[in-house]
Jmol script that loads the backbone (N, CA, C; Angstrom):
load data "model"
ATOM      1  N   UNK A   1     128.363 102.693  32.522  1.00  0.00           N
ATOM      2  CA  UNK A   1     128.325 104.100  32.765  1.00  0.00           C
ATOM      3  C   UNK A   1     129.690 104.603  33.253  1.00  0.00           C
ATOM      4  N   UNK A   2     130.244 104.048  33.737  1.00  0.00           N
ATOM      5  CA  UNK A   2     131.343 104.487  34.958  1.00  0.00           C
ATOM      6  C   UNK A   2     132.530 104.327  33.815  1.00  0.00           C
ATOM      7  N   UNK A   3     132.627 103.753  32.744  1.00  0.00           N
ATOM      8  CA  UNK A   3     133.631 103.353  31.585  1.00  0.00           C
ATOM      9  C   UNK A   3     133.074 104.865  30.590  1.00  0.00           C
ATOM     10  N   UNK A   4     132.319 104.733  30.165  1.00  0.00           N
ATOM     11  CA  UNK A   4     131.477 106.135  29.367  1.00  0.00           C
ATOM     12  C   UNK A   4     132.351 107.556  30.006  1.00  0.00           C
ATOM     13  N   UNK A   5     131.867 107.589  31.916  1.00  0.00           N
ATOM     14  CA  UNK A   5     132.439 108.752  31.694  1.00  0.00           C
ATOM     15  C   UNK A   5     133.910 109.262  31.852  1.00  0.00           C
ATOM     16  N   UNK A   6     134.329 107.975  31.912  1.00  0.00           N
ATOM     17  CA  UNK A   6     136.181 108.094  32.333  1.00  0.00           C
ATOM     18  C   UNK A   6     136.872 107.406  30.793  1.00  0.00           C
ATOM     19  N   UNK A   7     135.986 108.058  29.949  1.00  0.00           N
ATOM     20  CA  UNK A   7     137.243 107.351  29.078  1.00  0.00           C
ATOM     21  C   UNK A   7     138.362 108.146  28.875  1.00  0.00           C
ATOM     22  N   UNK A   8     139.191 107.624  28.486  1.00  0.00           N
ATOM     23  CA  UNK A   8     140.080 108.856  28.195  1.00  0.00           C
ATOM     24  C   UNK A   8     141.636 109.053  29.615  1.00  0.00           C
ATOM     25  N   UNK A   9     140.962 108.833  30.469  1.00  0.00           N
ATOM     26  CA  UNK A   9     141.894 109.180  32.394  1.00  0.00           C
ATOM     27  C   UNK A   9     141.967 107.646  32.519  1.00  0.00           C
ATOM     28  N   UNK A  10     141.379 106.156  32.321  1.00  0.00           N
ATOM     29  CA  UNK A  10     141.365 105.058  32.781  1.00  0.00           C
ATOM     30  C   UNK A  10     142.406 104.453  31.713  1.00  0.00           C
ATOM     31  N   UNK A  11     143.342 103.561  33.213  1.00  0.00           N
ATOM     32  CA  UNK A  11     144.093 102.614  32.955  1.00  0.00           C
ATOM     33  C   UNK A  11     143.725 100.991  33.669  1.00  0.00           C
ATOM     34  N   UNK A  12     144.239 100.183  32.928  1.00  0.00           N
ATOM     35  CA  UNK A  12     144.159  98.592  33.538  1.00  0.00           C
ATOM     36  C   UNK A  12     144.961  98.010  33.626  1.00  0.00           C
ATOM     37  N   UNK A  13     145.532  97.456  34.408  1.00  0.00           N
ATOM     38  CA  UNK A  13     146.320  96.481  34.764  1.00  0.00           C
ATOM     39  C   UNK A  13     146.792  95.417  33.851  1.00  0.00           C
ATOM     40  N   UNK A  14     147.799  95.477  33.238  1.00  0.00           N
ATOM     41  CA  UNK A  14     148.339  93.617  32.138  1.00  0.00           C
ATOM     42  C   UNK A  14     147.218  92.806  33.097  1.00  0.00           C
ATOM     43  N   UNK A  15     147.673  92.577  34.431  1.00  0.00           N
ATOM     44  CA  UNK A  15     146.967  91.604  34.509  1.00  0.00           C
ATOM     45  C   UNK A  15     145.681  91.562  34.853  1.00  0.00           C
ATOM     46  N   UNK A  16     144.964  92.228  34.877  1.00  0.00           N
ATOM     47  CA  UNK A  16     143.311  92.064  34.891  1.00  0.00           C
ATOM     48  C   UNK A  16     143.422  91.923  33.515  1.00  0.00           C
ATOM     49  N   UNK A  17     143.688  92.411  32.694  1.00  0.00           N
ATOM     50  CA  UNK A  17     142.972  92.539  31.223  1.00  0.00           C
ATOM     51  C   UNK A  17     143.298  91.061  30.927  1.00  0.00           C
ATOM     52  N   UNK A  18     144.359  90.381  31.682  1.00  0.00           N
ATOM     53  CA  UNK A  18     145.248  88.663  30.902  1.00  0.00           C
ATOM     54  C   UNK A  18     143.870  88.152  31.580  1.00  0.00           C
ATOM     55  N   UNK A  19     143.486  88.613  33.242  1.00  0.00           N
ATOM     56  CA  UNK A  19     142.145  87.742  33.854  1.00  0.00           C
ATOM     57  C   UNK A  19     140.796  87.959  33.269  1.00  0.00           C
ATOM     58  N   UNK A  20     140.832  89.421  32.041  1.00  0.00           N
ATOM     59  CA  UNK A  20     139.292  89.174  31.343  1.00  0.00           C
ATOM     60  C   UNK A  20     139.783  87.847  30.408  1.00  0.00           C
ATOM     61  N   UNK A  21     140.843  88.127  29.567  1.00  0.00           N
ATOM     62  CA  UNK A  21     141.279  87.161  28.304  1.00  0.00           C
ATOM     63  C   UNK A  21     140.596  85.612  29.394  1.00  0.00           C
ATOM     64  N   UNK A  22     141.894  85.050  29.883  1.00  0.00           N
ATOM     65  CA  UNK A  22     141.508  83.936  30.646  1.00  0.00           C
ATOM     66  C   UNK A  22     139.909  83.423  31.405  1.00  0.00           C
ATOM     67  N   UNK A  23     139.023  84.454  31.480  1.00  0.00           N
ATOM     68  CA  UNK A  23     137.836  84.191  31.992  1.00  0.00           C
ATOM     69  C   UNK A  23     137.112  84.277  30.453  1.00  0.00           C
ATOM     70  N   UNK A  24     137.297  84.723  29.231  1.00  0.00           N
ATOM     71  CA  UNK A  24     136.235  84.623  28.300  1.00  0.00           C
ATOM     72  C   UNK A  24     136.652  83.534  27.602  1.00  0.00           C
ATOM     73  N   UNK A  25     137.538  82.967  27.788  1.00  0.00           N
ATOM     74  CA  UNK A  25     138.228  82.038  26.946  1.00  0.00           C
ATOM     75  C   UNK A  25     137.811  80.757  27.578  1.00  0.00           C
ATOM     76  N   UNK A  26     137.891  80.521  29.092  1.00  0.00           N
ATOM     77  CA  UNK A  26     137.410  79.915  29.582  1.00  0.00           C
ATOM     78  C   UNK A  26     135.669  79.176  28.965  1.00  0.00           C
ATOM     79  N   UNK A  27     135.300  80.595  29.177  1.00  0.00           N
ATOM     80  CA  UNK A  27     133.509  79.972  29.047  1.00  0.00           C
ATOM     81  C   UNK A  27     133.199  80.518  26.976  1.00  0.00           C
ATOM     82  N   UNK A  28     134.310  80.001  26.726  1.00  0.00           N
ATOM     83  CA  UNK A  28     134.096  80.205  25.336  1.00  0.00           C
ATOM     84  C   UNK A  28     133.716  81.562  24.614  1.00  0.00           C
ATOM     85  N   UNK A  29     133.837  82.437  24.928  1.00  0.00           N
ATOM     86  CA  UNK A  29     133.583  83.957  24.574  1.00  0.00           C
ATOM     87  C   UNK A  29     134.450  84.732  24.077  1.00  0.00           C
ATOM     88  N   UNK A  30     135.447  84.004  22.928  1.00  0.00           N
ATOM     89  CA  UNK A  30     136.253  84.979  22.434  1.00  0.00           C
ATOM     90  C   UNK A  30     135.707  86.156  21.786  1.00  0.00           C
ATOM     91  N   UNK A  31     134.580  86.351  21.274  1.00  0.00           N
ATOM     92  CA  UNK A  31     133.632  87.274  20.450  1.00  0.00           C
ATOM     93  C   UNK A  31     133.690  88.763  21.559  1.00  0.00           C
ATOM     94  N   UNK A  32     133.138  88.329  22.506  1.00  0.00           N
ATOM     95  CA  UNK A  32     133.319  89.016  23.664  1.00  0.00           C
ATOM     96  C   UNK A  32     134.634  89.664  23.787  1.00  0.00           C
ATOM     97  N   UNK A  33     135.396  88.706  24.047  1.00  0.00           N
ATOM     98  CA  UNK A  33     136.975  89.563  24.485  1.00  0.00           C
ATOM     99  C   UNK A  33     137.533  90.580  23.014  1.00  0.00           C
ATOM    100  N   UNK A  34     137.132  90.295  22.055  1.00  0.00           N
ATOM    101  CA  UNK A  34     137.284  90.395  20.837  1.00  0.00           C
ATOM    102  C   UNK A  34     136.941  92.123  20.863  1.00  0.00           C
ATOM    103  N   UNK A  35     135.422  91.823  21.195  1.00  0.00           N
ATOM    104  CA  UNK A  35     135.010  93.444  21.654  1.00  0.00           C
ATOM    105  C   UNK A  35     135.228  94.181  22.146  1.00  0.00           C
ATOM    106  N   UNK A  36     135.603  93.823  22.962  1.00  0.00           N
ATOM    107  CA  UNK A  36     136.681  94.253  24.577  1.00  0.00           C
ATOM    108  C   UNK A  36     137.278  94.660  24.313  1.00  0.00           C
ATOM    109  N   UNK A  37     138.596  94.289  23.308  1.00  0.00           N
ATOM    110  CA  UNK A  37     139.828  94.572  23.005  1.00  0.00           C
ATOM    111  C   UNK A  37     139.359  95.587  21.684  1.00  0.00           C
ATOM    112  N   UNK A  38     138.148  95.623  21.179  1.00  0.00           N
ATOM    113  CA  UNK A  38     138.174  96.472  19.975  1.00  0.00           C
ATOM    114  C   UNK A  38     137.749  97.954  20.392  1.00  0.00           C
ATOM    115  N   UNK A  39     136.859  97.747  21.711  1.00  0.00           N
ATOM    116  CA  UNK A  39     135.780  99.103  21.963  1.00  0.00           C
ATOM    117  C   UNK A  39     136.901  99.755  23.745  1.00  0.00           C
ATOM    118  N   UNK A  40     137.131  99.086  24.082  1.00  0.00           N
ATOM    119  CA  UNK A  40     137.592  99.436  25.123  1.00  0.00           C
ATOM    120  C   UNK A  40     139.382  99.898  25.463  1.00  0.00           C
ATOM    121  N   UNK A  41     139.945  98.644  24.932  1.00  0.00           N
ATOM    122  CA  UNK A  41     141.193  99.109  24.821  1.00  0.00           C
ATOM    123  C   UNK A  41     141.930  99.888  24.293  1.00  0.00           C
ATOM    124  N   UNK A  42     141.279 100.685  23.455  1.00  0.00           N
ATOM    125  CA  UNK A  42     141.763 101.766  22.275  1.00  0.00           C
ATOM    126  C   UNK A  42     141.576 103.359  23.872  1.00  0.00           C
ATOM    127  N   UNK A  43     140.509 102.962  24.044  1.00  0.00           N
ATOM    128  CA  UNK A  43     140.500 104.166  24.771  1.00  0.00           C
ATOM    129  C   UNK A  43     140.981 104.384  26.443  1.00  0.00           C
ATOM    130  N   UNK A  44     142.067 103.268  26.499  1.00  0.00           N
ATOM    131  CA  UNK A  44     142.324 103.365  28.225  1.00  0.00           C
ATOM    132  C   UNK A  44     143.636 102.963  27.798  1.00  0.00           C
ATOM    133  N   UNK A  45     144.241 102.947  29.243  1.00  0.00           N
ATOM    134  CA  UNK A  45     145.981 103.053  28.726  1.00  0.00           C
ATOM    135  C   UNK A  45     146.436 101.532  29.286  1.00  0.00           C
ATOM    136  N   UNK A  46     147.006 100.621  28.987  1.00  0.00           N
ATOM    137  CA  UNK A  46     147.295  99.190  29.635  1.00  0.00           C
ATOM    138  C   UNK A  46     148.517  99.373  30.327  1.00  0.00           C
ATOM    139  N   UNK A  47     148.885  99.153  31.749  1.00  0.00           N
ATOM    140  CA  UNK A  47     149.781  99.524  32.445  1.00  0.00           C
ATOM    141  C   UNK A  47     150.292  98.120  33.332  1.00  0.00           C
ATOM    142  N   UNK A  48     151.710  98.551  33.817  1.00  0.00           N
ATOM    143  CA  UNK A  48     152.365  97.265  34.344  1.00  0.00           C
ATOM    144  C   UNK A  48     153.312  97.595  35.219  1.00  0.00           C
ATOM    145  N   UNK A  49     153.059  96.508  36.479  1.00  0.00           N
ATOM    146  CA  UNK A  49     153.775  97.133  37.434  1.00  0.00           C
ATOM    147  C   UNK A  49     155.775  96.868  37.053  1.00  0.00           C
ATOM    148  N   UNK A  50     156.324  97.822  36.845  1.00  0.00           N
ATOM    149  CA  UNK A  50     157.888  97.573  37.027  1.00  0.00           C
ATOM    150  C   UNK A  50     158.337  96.297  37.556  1.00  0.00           C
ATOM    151  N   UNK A  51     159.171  95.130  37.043  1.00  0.00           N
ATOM    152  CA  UNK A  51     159.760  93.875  37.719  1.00  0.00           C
ATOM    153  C   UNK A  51     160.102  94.480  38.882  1.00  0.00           C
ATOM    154  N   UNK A  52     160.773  95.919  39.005  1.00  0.00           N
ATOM    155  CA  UNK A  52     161.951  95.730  40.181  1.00  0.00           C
ATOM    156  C   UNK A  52     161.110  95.829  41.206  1.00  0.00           C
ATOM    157  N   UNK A  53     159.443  96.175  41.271  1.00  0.00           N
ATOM    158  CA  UNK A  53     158.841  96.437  42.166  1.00  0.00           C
ATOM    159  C   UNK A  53     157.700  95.045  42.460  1.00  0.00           C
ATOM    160  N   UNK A  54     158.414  94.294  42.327  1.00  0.00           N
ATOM    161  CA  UNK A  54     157.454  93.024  42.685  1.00  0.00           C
ATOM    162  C   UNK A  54     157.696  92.758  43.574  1.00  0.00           C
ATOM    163  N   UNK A  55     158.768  92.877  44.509  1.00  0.00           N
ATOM    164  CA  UNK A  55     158.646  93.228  45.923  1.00  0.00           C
ATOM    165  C   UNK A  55     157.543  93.726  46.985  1.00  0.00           C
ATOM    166  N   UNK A  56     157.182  95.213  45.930  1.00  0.00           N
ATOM    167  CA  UNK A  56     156.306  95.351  46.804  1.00  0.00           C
ATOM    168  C   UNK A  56     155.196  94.664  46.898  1.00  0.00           C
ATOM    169  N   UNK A  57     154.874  93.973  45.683  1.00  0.00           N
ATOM    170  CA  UNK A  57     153.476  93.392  45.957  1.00  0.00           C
ATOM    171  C   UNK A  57     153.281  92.428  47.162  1.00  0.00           C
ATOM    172  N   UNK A  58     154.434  91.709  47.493  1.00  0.00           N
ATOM    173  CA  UNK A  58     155.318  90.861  48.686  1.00  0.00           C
ATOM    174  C   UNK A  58     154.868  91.441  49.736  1.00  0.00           C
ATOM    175  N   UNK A  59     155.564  92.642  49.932  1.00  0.00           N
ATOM    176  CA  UNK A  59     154.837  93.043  50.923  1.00  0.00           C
ATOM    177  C   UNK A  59     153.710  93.730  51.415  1.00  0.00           C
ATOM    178  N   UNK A  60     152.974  93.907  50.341  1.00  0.00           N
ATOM    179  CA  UNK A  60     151.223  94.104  50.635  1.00  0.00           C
ATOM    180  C   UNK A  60     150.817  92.655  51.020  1.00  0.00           C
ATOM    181  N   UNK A  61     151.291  91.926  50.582  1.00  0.00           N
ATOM    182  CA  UNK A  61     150.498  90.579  50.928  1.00  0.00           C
ATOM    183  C   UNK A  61     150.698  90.360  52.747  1.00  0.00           C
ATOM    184  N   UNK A  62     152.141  91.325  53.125  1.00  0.00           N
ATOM    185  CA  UNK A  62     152.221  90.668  53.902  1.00  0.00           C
ATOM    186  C   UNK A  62     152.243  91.398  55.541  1.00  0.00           C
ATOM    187  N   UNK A  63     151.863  92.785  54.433  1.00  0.00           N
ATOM    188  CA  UNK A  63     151.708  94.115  55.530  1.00  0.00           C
ATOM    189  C   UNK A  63     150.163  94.233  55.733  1.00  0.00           C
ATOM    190  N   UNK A  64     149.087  94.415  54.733  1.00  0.00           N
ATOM    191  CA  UNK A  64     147.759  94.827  54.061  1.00  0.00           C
ATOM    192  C   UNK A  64     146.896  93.012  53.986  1.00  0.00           C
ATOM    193  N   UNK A  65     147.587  92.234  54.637  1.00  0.00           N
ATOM    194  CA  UNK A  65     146.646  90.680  53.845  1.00  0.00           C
ATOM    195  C   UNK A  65     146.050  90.617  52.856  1.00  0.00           C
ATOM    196  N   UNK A  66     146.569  91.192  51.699  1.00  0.00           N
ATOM    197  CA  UNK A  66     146.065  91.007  50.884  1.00  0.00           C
ATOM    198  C   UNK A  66     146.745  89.777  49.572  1.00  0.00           C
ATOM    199  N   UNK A  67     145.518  89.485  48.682  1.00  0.00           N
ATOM    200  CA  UNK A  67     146.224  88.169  47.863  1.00  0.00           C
ATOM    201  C   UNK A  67     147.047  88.782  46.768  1.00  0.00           C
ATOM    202  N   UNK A  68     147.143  88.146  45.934  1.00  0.00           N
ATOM    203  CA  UNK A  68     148.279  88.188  44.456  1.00  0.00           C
ATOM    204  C   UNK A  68     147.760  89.612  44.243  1.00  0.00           C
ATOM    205  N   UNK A  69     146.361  88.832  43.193  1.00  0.00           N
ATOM    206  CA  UNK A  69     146.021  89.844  42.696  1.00  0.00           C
ATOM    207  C   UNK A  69     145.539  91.307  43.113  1.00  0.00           C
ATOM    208  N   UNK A  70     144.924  91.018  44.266  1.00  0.00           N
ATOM    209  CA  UNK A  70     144.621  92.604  45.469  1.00  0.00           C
ATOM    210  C   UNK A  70     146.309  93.409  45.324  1.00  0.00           C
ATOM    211  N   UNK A  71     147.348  92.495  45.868  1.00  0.00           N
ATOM    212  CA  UNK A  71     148.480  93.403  45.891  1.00  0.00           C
ATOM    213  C   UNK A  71     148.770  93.717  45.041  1.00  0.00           C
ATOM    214  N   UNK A  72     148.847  92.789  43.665  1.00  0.00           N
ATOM    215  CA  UNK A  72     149.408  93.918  42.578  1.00  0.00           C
ATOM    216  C   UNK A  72     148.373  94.789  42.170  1.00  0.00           C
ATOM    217  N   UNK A  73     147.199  94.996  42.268  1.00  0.00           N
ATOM    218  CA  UNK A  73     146.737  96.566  41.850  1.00  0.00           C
ATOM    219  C   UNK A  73     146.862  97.243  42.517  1.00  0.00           C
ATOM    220  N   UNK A  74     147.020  96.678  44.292  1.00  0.00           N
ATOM    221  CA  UNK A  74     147.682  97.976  44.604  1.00  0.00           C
ATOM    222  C   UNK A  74     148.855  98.595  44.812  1.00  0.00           C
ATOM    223  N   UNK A  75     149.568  97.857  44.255  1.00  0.00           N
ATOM    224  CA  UNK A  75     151.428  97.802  43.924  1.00  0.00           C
ATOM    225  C   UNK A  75     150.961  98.547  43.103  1.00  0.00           C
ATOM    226  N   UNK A  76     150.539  98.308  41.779  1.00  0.00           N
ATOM    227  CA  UNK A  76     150.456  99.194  40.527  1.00  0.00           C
ATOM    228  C   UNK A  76     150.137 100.588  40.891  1.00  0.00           C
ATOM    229  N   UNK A  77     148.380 100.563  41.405  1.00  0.00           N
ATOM    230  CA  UNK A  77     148.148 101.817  41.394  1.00  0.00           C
ATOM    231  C   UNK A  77     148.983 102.714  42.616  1.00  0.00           C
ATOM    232  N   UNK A  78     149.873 102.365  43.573  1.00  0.00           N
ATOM    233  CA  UNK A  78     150.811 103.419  44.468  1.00  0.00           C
ATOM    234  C   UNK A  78     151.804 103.560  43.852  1.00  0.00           C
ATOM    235  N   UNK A  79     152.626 102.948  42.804  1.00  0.00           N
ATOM    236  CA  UNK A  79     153.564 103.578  41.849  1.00  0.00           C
ATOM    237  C   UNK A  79     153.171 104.200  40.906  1.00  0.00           C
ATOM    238  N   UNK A  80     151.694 104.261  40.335  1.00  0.00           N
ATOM    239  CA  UNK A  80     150.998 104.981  39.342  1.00  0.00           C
ATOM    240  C   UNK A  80     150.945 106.333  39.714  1.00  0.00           C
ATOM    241  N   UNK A  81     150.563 106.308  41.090  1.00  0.00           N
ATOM    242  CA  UNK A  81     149.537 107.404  41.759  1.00  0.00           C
ATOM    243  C   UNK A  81     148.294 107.171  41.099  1.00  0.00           C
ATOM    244  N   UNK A  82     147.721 106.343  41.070  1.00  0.00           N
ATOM    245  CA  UNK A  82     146.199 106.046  40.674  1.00  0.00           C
ATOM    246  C   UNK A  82     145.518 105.547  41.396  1.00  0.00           C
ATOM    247  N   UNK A  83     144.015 106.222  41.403  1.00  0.00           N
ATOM    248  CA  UNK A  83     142.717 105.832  42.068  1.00  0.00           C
ATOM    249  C   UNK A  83     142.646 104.123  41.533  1.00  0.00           C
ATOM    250  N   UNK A  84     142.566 103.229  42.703  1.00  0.00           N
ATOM    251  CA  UNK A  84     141.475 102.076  42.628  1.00  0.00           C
ATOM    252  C   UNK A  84     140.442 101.730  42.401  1.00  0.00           C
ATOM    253  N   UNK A  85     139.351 101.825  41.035  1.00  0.00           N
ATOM    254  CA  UNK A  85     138.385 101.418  41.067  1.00  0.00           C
ATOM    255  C   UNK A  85     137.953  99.970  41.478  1.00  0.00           C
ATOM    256  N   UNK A  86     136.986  99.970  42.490  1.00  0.00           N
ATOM    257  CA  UNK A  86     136.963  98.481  42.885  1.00  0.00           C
ATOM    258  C   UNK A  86     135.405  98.476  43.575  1.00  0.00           C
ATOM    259  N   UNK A  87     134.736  97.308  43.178  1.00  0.00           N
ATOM    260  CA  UNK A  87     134.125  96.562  44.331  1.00  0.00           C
ATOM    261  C   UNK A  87     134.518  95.299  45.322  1.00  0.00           C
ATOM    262  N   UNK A  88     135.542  95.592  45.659  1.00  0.00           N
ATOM    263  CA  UNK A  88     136.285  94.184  46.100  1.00  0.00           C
ATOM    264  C   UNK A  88     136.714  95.334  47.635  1.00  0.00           C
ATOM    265  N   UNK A  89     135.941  94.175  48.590  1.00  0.00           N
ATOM    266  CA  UNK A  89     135.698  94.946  50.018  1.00  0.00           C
ATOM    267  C   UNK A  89     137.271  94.763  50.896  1.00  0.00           C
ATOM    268  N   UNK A  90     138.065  94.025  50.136  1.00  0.00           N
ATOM    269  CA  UNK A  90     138.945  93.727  50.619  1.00  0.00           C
ATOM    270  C   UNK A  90     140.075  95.207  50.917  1.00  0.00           C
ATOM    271  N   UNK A  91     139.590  96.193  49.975  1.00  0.00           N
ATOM    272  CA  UNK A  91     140.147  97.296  49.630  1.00  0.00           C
ATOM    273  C   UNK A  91     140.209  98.620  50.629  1.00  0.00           C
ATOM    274  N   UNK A  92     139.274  98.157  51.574  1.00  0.00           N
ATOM    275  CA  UNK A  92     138.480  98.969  52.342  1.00  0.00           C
ATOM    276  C   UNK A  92     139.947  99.111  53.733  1.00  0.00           C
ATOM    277  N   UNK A  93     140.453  98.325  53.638  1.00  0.00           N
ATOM    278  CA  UNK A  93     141.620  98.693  54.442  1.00  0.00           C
ATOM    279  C   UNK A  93     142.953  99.719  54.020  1.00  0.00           C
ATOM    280  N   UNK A  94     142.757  99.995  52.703  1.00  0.00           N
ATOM    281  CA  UNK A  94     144.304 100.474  52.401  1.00  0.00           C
ATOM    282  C   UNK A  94     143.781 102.353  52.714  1.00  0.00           C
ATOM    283  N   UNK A  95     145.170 102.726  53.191  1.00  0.00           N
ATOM    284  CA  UNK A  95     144.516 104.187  53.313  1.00  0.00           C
ATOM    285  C   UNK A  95     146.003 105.193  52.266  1.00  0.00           C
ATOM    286  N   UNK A  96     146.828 104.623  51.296  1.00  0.00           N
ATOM    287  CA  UNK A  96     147.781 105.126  51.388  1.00  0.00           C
ATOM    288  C   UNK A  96     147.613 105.515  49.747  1.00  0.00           C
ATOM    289  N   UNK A  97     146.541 105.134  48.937  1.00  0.00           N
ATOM    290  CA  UNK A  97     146.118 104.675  47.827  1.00  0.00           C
ATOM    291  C   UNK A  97     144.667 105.457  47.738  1.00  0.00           C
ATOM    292  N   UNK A  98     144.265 106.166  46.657  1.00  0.00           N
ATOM    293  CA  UNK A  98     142.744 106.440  46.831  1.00  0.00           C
ATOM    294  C   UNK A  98     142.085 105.389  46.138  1.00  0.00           C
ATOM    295  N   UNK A  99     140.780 105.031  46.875  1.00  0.00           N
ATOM    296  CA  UNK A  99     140.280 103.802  46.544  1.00  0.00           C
ATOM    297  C   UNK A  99     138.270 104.323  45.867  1.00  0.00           C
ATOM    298  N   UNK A 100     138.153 104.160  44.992  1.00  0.00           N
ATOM    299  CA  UNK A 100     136.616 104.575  44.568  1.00  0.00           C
ATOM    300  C   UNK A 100     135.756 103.363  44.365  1.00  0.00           C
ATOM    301  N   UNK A 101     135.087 102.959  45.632  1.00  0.00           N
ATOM    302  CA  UNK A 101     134.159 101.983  45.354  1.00  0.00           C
ATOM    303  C   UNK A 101     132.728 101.911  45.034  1.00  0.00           C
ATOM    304  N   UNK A 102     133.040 101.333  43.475  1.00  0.00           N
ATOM    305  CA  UNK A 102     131.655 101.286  42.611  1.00  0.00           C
ATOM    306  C   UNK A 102     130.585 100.623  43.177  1.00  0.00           C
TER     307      UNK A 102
END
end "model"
wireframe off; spacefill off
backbone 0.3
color backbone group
């Protein structure tokens, strides 16, 4: 539902989309990712945080405790200016970022 009504405004991260690839590939589901990449990716924008700003993800890890992947979406989305969609409670600390938990 939440993909339905944001198509069109939603972006993803290189690397979540490399962690769907790597998790369907894993449990054998290229068919799956296949779909993924046919029904979904056409209609959202694939985004990446700038090298020169991998810094900051550094220091979310080390300002915010947060891990790799927590910091770079939210490295990404504060140079985006983009909302966080997340159920990941870890999120519940950042206040500098709007965060929408599904």
């Amino acid at each position: 539902m939440f993909l339905n009504n944001n198509i069109g405004i939603l972006n993803i991260t290189d690397f979540s989309f490399h962690s769907i690839g790597v998790i369907m590939f894993r449990y054998a589901k290229e068919d799956i990712f296949q779909k993924f990449i046919e029904d979904v990716i056409p209609n959202i924008q694939l985004i990446s945080l700038p090298i020169k700003l991998y810094m900051e993800v550094i220091n979310a890890k080390i300002n915010l405790n947060l891990d790799f992947d927590d910091a770079y979406q939210y490295s990404t989305a504060k140079y985006y200016e983009l909302t966080v969609a997340t159920m990941d409670k870890d999120f519940k600390k950042i206040k500098d970022v709007d965060i929408l938990f599904l």
